[in-house]
C-alpha positions as CSV (number, residue, x, y, z in Angstrom):
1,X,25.6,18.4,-1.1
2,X,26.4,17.0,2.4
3,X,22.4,16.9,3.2
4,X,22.2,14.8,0.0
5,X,25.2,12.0,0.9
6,X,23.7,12.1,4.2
7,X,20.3,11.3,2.7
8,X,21.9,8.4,0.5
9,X,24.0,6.9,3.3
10,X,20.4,7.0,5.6
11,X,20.0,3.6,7.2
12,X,18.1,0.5,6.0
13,X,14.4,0.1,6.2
14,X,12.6,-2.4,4.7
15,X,8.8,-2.5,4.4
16,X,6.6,-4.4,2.7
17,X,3.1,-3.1,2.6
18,X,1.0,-6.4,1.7
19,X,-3.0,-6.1,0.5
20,X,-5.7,-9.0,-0.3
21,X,-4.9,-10.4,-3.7
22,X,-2.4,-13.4,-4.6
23,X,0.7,-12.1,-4.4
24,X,0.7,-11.4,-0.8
25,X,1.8,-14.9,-0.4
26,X,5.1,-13.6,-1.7
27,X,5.4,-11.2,1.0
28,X,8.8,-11.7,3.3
29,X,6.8,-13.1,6.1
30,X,9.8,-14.9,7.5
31,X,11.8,-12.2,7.1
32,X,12.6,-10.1,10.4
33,X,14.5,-7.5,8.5
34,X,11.2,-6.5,6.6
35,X,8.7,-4.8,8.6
36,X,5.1,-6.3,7.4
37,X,2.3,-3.5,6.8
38,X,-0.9,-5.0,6.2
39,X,-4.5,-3.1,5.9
40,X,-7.8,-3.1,6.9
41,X,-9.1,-6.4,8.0
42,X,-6.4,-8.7,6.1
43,X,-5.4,-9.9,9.8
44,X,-8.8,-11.9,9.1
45,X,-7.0,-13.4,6.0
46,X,-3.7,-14.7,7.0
47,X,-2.2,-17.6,8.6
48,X,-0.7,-17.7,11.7
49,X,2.7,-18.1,10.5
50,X,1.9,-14.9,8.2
51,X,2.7,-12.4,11.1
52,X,2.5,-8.7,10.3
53,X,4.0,-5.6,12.3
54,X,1.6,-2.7,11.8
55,X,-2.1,-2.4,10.7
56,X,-3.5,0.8,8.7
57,X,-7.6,1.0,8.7
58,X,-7.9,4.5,6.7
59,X,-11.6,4.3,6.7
60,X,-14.2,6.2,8.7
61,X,-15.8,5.1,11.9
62,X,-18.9,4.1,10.5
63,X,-17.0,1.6,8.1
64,X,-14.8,-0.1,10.5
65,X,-17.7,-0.5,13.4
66,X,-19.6,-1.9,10.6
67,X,-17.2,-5.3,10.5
68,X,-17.9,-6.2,13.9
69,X,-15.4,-8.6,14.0
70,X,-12.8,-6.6,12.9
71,X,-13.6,-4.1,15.8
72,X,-13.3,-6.9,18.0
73,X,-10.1,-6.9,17.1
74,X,-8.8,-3.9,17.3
75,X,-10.0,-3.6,20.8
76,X,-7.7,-6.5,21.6
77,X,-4.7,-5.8,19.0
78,X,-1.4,-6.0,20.4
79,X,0.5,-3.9,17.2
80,X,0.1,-0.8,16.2
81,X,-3.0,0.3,14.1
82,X,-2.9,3.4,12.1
83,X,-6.3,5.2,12.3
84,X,-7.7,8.6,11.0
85,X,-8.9,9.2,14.7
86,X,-7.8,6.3,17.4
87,X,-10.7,5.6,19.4
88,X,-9.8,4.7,23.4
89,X,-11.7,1.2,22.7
90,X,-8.6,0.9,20.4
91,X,-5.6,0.6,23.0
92,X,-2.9,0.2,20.0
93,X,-4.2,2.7,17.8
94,X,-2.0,6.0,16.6
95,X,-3.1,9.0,14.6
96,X,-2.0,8.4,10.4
97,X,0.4,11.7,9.9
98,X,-1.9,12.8,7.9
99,X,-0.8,17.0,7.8
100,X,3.0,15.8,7.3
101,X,2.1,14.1,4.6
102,X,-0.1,16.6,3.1
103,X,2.7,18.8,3.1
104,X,5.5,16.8,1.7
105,X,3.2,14.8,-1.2
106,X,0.2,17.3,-1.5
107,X,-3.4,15.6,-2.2
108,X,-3.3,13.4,-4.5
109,X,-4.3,10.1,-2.4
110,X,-7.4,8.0,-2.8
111,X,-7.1,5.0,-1.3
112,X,-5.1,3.7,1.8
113,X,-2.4,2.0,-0.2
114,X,-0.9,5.4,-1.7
115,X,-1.2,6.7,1.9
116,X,0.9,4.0,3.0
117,X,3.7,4.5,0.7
118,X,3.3,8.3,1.2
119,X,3.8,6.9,5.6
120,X,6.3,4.6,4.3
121,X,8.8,7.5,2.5
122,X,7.9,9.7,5.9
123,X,10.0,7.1,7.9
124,X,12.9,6.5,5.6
125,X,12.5,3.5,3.7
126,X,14.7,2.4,1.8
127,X,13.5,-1.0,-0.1
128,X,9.5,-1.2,0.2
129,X,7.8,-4.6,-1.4
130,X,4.1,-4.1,-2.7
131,X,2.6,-6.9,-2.9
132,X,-1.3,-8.4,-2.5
133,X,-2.2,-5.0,-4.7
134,X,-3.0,-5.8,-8.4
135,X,-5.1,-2.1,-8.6
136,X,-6.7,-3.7,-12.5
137,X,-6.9,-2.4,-14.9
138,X,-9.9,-2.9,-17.1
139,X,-13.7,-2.1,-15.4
140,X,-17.2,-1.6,-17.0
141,X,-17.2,0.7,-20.7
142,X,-17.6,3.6,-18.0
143,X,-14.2,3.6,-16.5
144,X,-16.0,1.8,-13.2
145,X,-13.3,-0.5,-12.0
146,X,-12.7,0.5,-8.2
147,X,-9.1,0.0,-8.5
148,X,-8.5,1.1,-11.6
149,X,-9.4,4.4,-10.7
150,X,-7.3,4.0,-7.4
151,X,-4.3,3.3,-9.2
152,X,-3.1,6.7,-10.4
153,X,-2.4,7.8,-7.1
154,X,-0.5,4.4,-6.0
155,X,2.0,4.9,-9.1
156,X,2.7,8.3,-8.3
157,X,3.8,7.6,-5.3
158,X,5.6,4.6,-6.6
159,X,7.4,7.2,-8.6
160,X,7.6,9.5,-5.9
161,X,9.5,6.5,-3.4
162,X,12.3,5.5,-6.8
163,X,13.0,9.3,-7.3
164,X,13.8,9.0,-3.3
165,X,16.4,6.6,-4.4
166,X,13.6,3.7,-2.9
167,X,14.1,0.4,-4.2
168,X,11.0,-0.9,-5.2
169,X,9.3,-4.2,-6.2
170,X,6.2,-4.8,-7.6
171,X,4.9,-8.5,-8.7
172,X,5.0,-8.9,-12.6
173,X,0.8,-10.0,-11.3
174,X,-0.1,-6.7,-10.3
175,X,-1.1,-4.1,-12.7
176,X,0.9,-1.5,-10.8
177,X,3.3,0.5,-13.0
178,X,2.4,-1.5,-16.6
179,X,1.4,-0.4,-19.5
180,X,-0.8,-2.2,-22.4
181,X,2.2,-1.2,-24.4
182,X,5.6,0.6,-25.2
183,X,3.8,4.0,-26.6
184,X,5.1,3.7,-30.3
185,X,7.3,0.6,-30.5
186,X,4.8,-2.4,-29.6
187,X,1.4,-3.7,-30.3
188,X,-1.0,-3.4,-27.6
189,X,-3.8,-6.2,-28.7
190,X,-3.0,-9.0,-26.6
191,X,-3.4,-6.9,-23.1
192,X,-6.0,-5.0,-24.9
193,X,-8.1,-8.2,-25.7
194,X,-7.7,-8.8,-21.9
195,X,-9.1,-5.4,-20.4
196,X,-11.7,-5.4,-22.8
197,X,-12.9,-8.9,-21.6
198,X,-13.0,-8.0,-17.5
């Protein structure tokens, strides 16, 4: 019982991990008391005043030399970037704790937004904000939608952070932890109408 109080009482860290789509204008970029995670090459994306803490680029080598001005970056980056395997071209970069993880969550990650909130619970937070990550729903009659398929693993780690006692916020935009309806108690053919027509 102790470890538990402890583990409620646990200090305050706020993240919010911020992706490409609308709603990362309603990150807290102003705020100091968030720190700011952003992704691949979203740095390319943002305004000045839109200033981010950490960077996480979860692809392979071959990927990330492929956006040459992205590399270019990331030899010059003055924050930390979280890589696979940090390159010595790449003087911020740091090793994702990939085995930790691994052994906390087991495998269930397939994109670098669930590995974020999988890094995100590692250090202790305590409110996390995702926001810029719609993951739609919807895709061709085949179940092709990139992001749909990417979601799973996002929500269960959503789930994963609240049952940490994590307070988390989604924008009502993204399609992260909705349904097309209440199983049972409502009619799904408005949101239905909607997937059908992406």
């Amino acid at each position: 019982l102790d470890g538990w109080v402890n583990w409620l009482a646990r200090p305050e860290k706020k993240i919010a991990i911020v992706g490409f789509t609308s709603s990362k204008e309603e990150a807290p970029w102003a705020d100091p008391t968030f720190e700011k995670w952003t992704c691949n090459n979203l740095h390319m994306h943002l305004r000045p005043e839109q200033k981010w803490d950490r960077l996480y680029d979860l692809h392979d080598y071959k990927m990330i030399s492929g956006d040459k001005p992205h590399e270019a970056f990331l030899r010059t980056c003055d924050k930390p970037v979280v890589t696979w395997k940090p390159r010595p071209e790449w003087p911020t970069a740091v090793a994702y704790p990939k085995d930790q993880v691994l052994e906390s969550f087991g495998g269930y990650f397939n994109n670098s937004i669930s590995w974020m909130i999988a890094a995100a619970i590692i250090e202790g937070v305590t409110e996390l904000r995702i926001l810029g990550v719609d993951m739609a729903q919807g895709g061709d009659a085949g179940g092709n939608g990139e992001y749909a398929r990417q979601r799973p693993s996002c929500e269960w780690m959503v789930g994963v952070a609240q049952g940490r006692g994590v307070k988390v916020f989604i924008p009502p935009t993204s399609d992260l932890m909705k349904v097309p309806c209440l199983y049972g108690a409502e009619n799904d053919d408005v949101l239905y109408a909607k997937i059908s027509s992406r």
